[in-house]
C-alpha positions in Angstrom: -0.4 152.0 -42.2 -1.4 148.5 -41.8 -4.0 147.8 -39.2 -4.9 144.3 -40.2 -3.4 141.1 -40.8 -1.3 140.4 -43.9 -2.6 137.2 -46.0 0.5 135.5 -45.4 0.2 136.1 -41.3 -3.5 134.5 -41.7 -2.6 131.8 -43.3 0.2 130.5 -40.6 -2.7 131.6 -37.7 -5.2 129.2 -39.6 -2.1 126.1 -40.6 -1.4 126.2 -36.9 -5.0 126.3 -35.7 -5.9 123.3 -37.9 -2.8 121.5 -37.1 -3.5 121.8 -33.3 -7.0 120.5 -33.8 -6.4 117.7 -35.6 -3.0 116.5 -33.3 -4.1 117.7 -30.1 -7.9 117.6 -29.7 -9.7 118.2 -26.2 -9.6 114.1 -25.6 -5.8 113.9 -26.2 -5.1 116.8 -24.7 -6.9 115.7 -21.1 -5.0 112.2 -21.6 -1.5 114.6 -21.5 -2.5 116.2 -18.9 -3.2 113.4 -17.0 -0.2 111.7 -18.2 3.1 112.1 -17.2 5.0 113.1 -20.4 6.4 116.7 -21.1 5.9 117.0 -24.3 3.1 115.5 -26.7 5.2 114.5 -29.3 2.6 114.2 -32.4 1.3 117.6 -32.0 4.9 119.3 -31.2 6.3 117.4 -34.5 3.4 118.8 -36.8 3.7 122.1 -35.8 7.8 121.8 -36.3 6.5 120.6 -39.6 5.1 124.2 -40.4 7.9 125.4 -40.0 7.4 126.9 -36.4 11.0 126.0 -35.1 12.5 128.2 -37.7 10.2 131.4 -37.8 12.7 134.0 -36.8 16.2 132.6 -38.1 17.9 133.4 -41.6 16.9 131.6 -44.6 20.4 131.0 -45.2 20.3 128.8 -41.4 16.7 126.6 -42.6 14.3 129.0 -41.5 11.8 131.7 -42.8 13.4 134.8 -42.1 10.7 136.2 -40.0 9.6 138.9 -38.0 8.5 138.6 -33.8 5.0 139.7 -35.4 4.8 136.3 -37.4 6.1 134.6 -34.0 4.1 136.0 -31.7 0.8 135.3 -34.2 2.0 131.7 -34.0 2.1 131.4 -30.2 -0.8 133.4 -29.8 -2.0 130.4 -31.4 -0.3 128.1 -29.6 -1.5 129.3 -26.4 -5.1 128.9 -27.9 -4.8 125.8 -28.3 -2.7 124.8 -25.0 0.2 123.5 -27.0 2.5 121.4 -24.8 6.2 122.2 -26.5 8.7 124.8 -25.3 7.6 127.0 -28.0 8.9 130.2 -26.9 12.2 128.3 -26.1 12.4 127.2 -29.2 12.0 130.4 -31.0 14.0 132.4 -28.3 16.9 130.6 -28.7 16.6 130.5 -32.7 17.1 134.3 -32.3 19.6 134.3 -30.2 22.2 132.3 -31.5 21.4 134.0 -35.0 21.9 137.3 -33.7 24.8 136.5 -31.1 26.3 133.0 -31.8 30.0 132.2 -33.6 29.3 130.5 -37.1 30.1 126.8 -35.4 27.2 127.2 -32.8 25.2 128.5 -35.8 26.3 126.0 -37.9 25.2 122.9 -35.2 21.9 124.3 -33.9 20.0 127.1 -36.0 19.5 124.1 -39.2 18.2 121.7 -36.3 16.1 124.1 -34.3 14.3 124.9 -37.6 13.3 121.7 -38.6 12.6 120.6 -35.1 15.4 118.3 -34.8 16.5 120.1 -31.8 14.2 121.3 -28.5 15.2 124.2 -27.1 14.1 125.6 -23.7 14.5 128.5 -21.4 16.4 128.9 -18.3 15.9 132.3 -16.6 16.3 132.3 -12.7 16.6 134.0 -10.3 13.6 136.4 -9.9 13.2 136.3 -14.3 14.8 139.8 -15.3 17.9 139.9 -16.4 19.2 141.8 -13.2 18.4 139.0 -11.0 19.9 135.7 -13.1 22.5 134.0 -11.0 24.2 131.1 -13.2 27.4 131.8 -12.9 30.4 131.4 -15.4 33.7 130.8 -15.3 36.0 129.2 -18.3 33.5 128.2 -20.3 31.7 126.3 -17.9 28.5 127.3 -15.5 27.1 126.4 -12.6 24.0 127.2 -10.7 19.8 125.9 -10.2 17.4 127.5 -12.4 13.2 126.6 -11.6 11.1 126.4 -13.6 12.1 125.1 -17.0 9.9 123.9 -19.3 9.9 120.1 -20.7 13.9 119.9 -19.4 14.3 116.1 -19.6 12.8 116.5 -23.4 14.9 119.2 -24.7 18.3 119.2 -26.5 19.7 122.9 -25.3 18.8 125.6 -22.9 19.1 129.4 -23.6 20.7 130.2 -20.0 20.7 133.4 -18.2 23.9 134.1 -16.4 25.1 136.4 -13.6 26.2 139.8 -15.6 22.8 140.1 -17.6 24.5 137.6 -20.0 23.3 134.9 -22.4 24.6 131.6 -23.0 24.1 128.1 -24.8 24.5 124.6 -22.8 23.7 121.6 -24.6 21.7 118.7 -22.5 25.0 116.2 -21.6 27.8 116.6 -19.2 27.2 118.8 -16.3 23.5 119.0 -16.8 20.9 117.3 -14.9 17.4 118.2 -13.9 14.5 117.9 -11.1 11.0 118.1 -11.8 8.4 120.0 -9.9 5.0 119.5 -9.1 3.3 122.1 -11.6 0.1 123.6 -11.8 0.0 124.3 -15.6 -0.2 120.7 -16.7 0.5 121.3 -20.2 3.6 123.1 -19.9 5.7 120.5 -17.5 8.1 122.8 -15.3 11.4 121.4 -13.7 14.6 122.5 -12.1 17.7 122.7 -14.3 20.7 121.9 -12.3 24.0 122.9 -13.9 27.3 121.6 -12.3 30.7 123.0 -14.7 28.3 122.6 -17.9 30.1 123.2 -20.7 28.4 126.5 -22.1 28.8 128.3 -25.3 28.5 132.4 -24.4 26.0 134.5 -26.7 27.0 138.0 -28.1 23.4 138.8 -28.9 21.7 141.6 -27.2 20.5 140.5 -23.4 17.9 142.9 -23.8 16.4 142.7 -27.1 16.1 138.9 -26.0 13.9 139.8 -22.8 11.9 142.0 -24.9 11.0 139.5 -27.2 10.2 137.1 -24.7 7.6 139.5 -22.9 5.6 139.7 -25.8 5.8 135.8 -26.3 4.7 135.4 -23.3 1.6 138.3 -23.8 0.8 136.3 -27.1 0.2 132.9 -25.5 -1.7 134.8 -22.8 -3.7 136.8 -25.4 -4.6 133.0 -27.0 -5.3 131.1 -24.0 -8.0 134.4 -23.0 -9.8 134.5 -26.4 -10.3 130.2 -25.9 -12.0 131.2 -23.0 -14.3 133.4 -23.6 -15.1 131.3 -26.7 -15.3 127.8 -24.7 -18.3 130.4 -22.0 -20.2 132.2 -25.2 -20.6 128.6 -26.4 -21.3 127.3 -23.4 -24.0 130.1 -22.9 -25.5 129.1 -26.1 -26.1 125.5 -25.4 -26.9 125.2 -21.5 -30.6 126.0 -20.7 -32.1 126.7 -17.6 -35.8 127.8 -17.5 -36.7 126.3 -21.0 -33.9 128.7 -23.0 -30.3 129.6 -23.0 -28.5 130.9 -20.4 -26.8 133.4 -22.9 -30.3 135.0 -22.8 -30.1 136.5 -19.6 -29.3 140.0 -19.4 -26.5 139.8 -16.6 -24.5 136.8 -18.7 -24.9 138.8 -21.5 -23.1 141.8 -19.4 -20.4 139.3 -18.3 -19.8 137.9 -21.6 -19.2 141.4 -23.3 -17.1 142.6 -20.7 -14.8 139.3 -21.3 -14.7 140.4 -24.7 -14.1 144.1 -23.9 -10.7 143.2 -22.2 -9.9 140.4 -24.7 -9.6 142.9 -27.9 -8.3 146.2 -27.4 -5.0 143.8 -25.4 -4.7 142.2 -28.7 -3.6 146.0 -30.0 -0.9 145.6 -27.1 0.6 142.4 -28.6 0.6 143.3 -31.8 2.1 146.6 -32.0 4.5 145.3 -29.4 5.8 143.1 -31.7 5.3 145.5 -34.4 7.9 148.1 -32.3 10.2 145.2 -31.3 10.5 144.3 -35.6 10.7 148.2 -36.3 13.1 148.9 -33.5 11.0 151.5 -32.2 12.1 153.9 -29.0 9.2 152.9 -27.1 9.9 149.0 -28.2 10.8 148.0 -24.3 8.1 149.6 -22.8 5.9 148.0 -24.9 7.1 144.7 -24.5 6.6 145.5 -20.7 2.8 146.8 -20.7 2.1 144.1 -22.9 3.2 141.2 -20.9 1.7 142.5 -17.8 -1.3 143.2 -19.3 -2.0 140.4 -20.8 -1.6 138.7 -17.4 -3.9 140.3 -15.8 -5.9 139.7 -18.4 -6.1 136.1 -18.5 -6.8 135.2 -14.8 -9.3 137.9 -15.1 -11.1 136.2 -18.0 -10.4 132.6 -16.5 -11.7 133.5 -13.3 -15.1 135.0 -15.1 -15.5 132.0 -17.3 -15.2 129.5 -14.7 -18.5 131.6 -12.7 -20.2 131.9 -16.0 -19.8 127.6 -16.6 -21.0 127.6 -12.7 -19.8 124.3 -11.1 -19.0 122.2 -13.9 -16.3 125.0 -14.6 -14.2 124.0 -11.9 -13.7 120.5 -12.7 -11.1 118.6 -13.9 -12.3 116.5 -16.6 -13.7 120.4 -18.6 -11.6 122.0 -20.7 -11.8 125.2 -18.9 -9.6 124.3 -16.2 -6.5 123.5 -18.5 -6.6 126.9 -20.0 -7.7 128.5 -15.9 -4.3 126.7 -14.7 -2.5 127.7 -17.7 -3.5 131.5 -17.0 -1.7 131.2 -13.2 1.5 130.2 -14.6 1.6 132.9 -17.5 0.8 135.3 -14.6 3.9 134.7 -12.9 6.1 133.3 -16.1 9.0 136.3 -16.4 7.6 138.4 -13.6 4.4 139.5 -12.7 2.1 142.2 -13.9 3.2 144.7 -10.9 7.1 143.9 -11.9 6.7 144.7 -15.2 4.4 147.8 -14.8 7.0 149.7 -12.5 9.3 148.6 -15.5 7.5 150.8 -18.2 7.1 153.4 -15.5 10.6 153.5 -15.4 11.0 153.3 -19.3 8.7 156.3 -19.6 10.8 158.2 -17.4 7.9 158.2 -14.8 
């Protein structure tokens, strides 16, 4: 059994890593934030470059032919380096219209959505699960208002969830138009997606299997945006002096510090082997996906919320770095249902 990275998996962690440094350092990314663009193009275009768009469809579509492991390593990366693109959009719809599109909707979108051509975003209302979408559908065309959409006005197509636990495809265009909302998370822009008779195409892929996926998405960018974190407050311990030495030297920082890293670790075990169990098809796959996402939650406000007392005031400010990733961990909180929602769900799973 494998309990470690493969080569292959650490060299797309480090590609991305450096890729994100180099097009979306701590100065460009505090101009974003204070900008009002959705997407920072130069950053979002090098990592389609690497081949992020096209992680999980067929190499016979333009992409790699990947796993949800290699995916969720990328956005784990992502989310560690507050990327600003619809990544989990991008790669959620990939999968979807390989596993559940005709050969014409393959045929237009899975080449462009690997290269980056295309932006793809989700659209899940309702209360997030599956259960609770309301777009309706009739003929071909849907209607209805789904919040909180990332980067809407940017993207090409929306993976919509409709009334019936079903899955669809509407292309930006006719029937489509969108209203932005004031959003906490800065670097992930959220609006309202207003479809009026939008021509849609319907998705035979597995409702389900899609959710799943997304949960541990969503538990990887969390898992990255807690270990930048606690590696922004064990630097900052290390540099900022009070009483002619570190602060990392007192005993209760210390405490704090391993106790950030204490909850950090073992939850990256959760994303990983939920991704493992989603590629492997696994019996305890969904329930996985489930403890994972609202773990990782928690997780991330709890670390946020324990770097910002160990930075003292200067952690609360706007112009740090903290508060980006601090905001970012209140949306990923609620982002597809929150920590409570999803526990009762792996109760359930388990039979509980």
């Amino acid at each position: 059994m494998q309990f470690h990275l493969t080569e292959e998996q650490g060299a797309i962690q480090d590609a991305i890593r450096g890729t994100l440094a180099d097009t979306l350092p701590s100065e460009r990314l505090h101009k974003f934030v204070d900008d009002d663009a959705e997407v920072d193009r130069e950053s979002w275009d090098a990592l389609m470059a690497l081949g992020l768009g096209g992680l999980m469809v067929p190499e016979d579509q333009g992409g790699s032919g990947l796993g949800l492991l290699e995916a969720a390593l990328s956005v784990e990366v992502g989310g560690e380096g507050a990327a600003t693109g619809p990544l989990i959009g991008q790669t959620l719809a990939g999968l979807a219209i390989a596993q559940g599109g005709d050969e014409d909707a393959k045929a237009k979108w899975l080449p462009r959505l690997a290269g980056g051509e295309a932006m793809a975003s989700l659209a899940f209302g309702g209360d997030w699960l599956p259960e609770s979408w309301d777009v309706s559908e009739s003929n071909g065309r849907v209607s209805g208002r789904v919040r909180f959409v990332q980067a809407a006005n940017s993207a090409d197509v929306f993976l919509v969830g409709l009334d019936g636990e079903r899955l669809a495809l509407v292309a930006a265009g006719e029937g489509v138009s969108v209203e932005p909302l004031d959003s906490l998370d800065r670097t992930r822009r959220q609006s309202a997606l207003v479809l009026d008779n939008a021509p849609a195409t319907l998705l035979a892929a597995n409702t389900g299997r899609i959710f799943d996926a997304a949960l541990v998405l969503a538990a990887a960018d969390a898992l990255g945006g807690a270990q930048r974190a606690l590696d922004m407050t064990v630097a900052y311990a290390k540099e900022r002096e009070q009483f002619g030495q570190p602060i990392g030297q007192f005993q209760a920082l210390k405490h704090q510090l391993a106790q950030m890293a204490l909850e950090v670790e073992p939850a990256r075990a959760l994303v990983w082997y939920a991704a493992y169990a989603f590629d492997s098809a696994r019996d305890d796959a969904r329930r996985a996906a489930a403890i994972a996402k609202a773990h990782l939650a928690d997780r991330f406000v709890s670390i946020g919320r324990a770097a910002v007392a160990a930075h003292g005031g200067i952690g609360y400010t706007w112009e740090y770095d903290l508060s980006i990733w601090y905001r970012r961990s209140l949306f990923s909180r609620a982002f597809l249902g929150s920590p409570s929602v999803h526990r009762e769900r792996a109760a359930k799973l388990a039979g509980w």
